[in-house]
DRENDO-1510 file (C-alpha; in Angstrom, 1 decimal, always signed):
<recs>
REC; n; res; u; v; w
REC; 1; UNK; -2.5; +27.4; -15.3 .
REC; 2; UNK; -0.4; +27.6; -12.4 .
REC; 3; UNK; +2.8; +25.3; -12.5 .
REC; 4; UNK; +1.6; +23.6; -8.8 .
REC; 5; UNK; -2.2; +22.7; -10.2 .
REC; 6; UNK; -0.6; +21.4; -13.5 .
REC; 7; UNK; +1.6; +19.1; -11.3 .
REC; 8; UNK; -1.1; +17.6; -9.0 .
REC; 9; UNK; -3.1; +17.3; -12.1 .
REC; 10; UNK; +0.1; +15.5; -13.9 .
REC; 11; UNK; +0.5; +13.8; -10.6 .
REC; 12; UNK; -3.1; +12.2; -11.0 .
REC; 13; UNK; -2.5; +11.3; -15.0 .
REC; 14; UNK; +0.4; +9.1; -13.6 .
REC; 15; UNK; -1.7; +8.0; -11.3 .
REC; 16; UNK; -4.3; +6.6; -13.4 .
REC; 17; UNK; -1.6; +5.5; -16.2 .
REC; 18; UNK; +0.0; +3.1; -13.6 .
REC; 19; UNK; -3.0; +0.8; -13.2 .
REC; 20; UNK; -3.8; +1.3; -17.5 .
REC; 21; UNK; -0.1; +0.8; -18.1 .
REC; 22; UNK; -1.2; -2.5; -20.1 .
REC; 23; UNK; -3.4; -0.7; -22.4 .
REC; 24; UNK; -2.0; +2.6; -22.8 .
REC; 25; UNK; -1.2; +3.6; -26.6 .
REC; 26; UNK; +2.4; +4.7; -27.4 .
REC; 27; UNK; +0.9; +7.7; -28.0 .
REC; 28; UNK; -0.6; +8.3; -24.6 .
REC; 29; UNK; +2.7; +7.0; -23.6 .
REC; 30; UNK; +5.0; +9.7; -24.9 .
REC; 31; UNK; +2.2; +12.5; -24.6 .
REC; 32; UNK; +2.6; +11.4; -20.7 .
REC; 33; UNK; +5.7; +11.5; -20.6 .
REC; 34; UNK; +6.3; +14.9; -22.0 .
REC; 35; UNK; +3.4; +16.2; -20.1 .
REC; 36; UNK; +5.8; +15.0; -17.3 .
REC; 37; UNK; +9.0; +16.6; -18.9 .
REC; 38; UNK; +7.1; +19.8; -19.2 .
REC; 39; UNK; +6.0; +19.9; -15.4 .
REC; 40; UNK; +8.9; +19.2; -14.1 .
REC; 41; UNK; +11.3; +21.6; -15.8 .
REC; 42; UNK; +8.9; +23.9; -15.3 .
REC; 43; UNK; +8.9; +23.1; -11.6 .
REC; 44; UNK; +12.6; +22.9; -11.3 .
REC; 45; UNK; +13.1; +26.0; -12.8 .
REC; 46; UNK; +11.4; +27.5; -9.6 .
REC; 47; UNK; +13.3; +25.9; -7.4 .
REC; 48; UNK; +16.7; +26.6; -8.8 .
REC; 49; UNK; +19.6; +27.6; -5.4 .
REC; 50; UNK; +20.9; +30.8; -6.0 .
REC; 51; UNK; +24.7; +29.5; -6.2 .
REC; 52; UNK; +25.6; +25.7; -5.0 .
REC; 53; UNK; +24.0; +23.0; -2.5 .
REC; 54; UNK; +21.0; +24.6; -0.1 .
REC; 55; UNK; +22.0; +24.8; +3.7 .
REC; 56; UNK; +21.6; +22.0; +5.3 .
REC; 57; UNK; +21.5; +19.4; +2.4 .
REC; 58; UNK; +23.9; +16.9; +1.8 .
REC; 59; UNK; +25.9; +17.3; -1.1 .
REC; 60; UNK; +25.3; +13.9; -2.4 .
REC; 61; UNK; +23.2; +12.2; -5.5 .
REC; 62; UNK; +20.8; +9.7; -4.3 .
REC; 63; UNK; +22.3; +7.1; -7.5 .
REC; 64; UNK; +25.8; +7.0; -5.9 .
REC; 65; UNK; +26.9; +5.3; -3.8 .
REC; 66; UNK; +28.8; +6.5; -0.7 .
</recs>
């Protein structure tokens, strides 16, 4: 499966788990939350810059404050 569909389907798994959150197992809890682990390595590992901060993009984290 491509890593885009596995993310909009990921997408929609969180998507239903926020309005089950109540009744969610701890084991559909952490299986989740790897599923979401997986994806988004997977994702980020596309969209690695070749060599420091992408033009145009501020070289700032959005937790710190400025």
């Amino acid at each position: 499966m491509q890593v885009h569909q596995r993310g909009l389907d990921l997408m929609m798994n969180v998507q239903d788990a926020i309005d089950y959150v109540d009744i969610l197992s701890k084991e559909d809890t952490l299986r989740l939350l790897r599923e979401v682990n997986i994806v988004l390595s997977q994702l980020l590992e596309q969209d690695i810059p070749a060599s420091g901060v992408p033009d145009g993009q501020p070289e700032v984290y959005a937790w710190k404050k400025q």
